[in-house]
N, C-alpha and C positions, 0 to 999 in steps of 0.2 A: 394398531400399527400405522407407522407414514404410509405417506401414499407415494409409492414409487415415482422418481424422478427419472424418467427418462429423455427428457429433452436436454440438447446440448447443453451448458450452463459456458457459454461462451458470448461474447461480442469483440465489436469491432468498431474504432472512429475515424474517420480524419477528418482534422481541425486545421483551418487554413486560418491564418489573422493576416495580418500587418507586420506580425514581429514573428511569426513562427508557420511552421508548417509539419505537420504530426499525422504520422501512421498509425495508429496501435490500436495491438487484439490481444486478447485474454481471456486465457480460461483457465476455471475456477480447476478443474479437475484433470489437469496437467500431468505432466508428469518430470517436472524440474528444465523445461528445455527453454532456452530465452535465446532471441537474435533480437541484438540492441544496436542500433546507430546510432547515435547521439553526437552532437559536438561536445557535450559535456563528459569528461573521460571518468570522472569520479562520482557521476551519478549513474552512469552504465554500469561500475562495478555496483555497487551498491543496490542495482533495479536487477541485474544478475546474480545478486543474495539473497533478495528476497524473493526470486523467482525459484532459485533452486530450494531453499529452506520452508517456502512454503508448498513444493508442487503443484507451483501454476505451471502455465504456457503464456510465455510474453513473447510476443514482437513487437519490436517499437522502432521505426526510422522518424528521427525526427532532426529539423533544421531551423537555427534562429540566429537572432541579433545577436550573437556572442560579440562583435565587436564591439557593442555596446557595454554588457556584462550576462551573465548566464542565467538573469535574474525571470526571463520569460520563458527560457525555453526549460528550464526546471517546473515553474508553475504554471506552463500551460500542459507537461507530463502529466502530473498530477493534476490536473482538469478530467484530462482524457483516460488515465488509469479508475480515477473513481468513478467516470460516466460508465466503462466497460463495466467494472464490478457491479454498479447498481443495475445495467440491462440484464447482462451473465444473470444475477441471483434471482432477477424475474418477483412473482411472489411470495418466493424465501419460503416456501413447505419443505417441513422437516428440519429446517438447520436446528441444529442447537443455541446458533444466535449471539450467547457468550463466550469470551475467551480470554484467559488472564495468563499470559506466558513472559517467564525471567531467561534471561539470555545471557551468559558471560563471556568477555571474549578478553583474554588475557585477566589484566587487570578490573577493566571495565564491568560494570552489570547493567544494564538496561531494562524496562518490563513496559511489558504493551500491553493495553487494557481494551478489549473491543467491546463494544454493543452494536448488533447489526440491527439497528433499531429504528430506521427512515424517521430520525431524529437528530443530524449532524452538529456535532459538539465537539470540540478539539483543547482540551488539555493539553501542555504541555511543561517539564521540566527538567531542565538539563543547560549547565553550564560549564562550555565547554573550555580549555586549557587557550586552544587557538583560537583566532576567528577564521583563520583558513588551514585547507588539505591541500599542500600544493598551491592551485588557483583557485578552487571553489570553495564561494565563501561560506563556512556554518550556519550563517545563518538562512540559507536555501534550504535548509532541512526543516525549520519552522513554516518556512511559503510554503512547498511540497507536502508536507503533513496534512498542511490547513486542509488547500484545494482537495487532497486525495479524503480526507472526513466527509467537507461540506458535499462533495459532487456524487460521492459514495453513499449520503446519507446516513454515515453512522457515526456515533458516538465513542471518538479514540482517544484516549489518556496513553501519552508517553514520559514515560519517568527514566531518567539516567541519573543511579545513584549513585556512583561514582567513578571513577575512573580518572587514567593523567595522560593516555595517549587518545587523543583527536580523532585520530582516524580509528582506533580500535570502539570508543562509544559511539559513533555514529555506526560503525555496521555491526554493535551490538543492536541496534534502534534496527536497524533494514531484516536482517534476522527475524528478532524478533514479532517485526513486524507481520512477516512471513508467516511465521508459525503460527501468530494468534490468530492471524483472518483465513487461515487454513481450517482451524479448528473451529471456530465460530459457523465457518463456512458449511461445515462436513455434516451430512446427513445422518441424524439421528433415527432409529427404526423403533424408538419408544412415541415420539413426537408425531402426534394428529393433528393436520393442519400448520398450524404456524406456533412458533410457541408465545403465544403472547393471550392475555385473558380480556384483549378487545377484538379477537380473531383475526386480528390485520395486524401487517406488520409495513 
């Protein structure tokens, strides 16, 4: 049997640069609650779907150059989201590790592929109808992706396989997202140790 997890599976950062300035805490074993700040209005929604879809706890106040474009204060999110995940998940005993979940929303399908495998690797595929939602450009979902893989350490494949509304495939992708690092995340009580056959993950 695992070996019981009883320590919080949470953290916390703030990132100060030049171009931003970021609060954010996360926990893995939430229970769908998020308080987002952001300047950016359609990646709060978005960090708001996959908090609630995947039963985290996010708080995120964060502020940057958007007079410039929204292009740091999205990837330095995603800096700060996948630094909490990799502290929160600690040694990783017990998770199950994988997680391969399809998400439709409307027309749209989306599928997220995770390995929590202190191996960062980021696939991606999907092309979208627009380049923008509003003001934020699609292609910020490619920056945010990356950062949130490589700082997370894990190896995520996102596939959008089709869809014709913009906004409906992308928060198939946040969804999704949600659900698979939820499950990947979740403590299995078959799993000794870590699941991995070099003891370490």
């Amino acid at each position: 049997m695992s070996e019981t997890v009883n320590r919080s599976r949470s953290a916390s950062v703030d990132r100060k640069t030049n171009e931003t300035n970021i609060q954010l805490a996360f926990n893995v074993d939430g229970t769908g609650q998020s308080v987002i700040e952001t300047d950016v209005p359609f990646l709060n929604h978005m960090l708001d779907l996959f908090t609630k879809h995947g039963q985290f706890d996010l708080n995120v106040k964060a502020q940057g150059d958007i007079d410039i474009d929204d292009h740091h204060t999205v990837e330095d999110i995603g800096i700060c989201l996948g630094q909490t995940i990799l502290e929160a998940l600690g040694d990783k005993k017990g998770i199950k590790r994988y997680a391969s979940v399809f998400v439709p929303m409307d027309e749209a399908l989306a599928q997220v592929v995770i390995d929590v495998s202190n191996r960062p690797h980021f696939e991606y595929r999907a092309q979208y109808p627009s380049q923008t939602v509003g003001s934020f450009n699609t292609e910020l979902v490619h920056e945010f992706l990356w950062k949130l893989a490589l700082e997370s350490r894990m190896t995520l494949h996102v596939i959008v396989h089709y869809g014709q509304n913009t906004h409906h495939m992308i928060e198939a992708v946040f969804k999704a997202l949600g659900r698979a690092l939820d499950e990947a995340t979740s403590i299995d009580p078959r799993v000794t140790g870590v699941p991995s056959t070099k003891g370490v993950l």
